[in-house]
C-alpha positions as CSV (number, residue, x, y, z in Angstrom):
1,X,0.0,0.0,0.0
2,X,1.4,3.2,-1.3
3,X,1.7,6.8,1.4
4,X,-1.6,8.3,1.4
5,X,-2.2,12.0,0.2
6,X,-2.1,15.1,2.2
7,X,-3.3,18.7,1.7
8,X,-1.9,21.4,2.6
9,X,-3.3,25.5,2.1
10,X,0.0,27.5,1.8
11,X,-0.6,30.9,3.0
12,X,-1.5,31.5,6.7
13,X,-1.4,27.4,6.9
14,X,1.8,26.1,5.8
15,X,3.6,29.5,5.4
16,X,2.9,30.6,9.2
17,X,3.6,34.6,10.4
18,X,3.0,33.6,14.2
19,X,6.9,32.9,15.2
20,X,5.7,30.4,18.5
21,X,3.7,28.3,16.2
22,X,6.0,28.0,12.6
23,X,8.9,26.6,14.0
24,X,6.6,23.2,15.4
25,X,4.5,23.3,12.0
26,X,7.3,23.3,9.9
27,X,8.3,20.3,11.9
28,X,5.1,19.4,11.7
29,X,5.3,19.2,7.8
30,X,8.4,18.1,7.2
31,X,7.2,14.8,9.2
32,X,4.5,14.6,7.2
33,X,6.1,14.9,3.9
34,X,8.6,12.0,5.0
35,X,5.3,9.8,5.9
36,X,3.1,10.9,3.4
37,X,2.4,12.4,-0.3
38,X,2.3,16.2,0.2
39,X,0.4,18.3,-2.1
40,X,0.4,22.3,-1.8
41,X,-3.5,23.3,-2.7
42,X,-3.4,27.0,-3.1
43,X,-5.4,30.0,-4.7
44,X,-2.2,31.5,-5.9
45,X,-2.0,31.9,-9.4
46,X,0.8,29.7,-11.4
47,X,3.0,33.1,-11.3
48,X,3.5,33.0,-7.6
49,X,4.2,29.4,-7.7
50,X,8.1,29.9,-7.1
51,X,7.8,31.7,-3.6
52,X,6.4,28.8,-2.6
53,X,9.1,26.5,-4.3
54,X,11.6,28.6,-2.7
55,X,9.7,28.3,1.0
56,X,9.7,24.3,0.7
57,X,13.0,23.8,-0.2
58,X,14.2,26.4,2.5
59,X,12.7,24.6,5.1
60,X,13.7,21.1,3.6
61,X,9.8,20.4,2.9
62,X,9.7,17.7,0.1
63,X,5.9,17.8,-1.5
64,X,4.5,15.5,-4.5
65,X,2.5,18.9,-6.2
66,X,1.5,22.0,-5.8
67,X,-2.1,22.9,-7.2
68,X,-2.3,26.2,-7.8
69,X,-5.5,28.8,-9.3
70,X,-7.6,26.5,-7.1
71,X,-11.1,27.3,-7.5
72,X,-12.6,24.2,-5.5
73,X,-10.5,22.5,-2.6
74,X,-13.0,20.5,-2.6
75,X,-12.6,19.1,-6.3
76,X,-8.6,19.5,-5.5
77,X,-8.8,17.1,-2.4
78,X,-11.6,14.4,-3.7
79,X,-9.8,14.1,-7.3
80,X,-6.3,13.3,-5.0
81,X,-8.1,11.2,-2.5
82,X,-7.0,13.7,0.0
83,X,-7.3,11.9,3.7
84,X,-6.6,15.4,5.5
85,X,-6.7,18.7,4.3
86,X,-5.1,21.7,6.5
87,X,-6.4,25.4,5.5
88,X,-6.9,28.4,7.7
89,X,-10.3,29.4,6.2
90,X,-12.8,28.8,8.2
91,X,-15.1,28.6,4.4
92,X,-12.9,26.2,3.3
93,X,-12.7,24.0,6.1
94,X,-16.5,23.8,6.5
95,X,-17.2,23.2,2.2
96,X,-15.1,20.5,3.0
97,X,-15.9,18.9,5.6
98,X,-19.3,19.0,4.0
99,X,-18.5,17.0,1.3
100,X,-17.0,14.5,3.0
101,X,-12.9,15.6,3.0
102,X,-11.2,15.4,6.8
103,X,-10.2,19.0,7.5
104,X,-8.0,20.9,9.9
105,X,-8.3,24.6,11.1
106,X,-5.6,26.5,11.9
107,X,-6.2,27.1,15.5
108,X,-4.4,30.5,16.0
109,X,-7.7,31.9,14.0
110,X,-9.8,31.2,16.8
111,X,-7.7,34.1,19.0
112,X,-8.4,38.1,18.2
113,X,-5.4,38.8,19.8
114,X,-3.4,36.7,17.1
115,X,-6.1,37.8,14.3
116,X,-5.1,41.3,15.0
117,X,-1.6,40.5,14.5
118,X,-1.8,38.2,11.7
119,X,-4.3,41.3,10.0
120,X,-1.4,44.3,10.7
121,X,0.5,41.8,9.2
122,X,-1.0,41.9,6.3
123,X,-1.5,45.4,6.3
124,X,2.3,46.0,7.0
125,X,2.9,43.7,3.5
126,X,0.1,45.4,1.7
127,X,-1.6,42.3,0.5
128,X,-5.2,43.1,3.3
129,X,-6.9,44.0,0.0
130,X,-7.2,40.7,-1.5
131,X,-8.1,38.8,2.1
132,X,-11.2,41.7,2.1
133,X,-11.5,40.4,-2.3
134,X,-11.7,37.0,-1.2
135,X,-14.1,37.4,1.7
136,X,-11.2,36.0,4.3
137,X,-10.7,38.8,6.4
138,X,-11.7,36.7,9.7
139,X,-14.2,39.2,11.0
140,X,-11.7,41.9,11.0
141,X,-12.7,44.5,8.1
């Protein structure tokens, strides 16, 4: 029997700003990647795709794929046979557990004191417009 499939959300998932948390999820990962197939699901278009090359082999992460201009995670995640998906949108994570895909929230989401620093953040890096675009602004417009 071959590894089964994992999938991972890049941003605010895999790619973590909280500096207590990233250093134990990229261990986290890496584990993961040695004991599983890996696969990057991401709404980042194909353009962006080399930050997150250059992320993963920084922190030694080996993956099988990376899935980028995602429209449906869920599609993503059923057509791989997904047995765990990781994401931290709360959407996402509730479309899939809906249709039947084993998904993980990013617990850090569930704090507004860590909200408010992952949103001036995001500020700071002048990428808050697209989370407000894409409807993923947490509750903190």
């Amino acid at each position: 029997m071959g590894k089964p499939n994992i999938t991972v959300d890049f941003d605010d998932t895999l790619c973590c700003i909280f500096s207590k948390l990233a250093n134990n999820r990229l261990q986290f990962f890496q584990l993961l990647a040695k004991t599983s197939n890996v696969y990057i699901v991401t709404a980042r278009n194909k353009e962006h795709v080399g930050e997150i090359k250059l992320f993963l082999n920084h922190y030694n992460i080996q993956v099988k794929g990376i899935i980028s201009d995602c429209s449906s995670k869920v599609d993503a995640c059923k057509s791989l046979k997904s047995i765990a998906h990781f994401d931290d949108s709360e959407l996402h994570c509730r479309e899939l557990s809906e249709n039947g895909v084993n998904c993980f929230h990013m617990g850090e989401f569930h704090s507004e004191k860590m909200k408010q620093i992952w949103k001036d953040n995001k500020v700071a890096r002048g990428v808050w417009k697209y989370y407000v675009l894409d409807n993923n602004t947490r509750g903190m417009e």
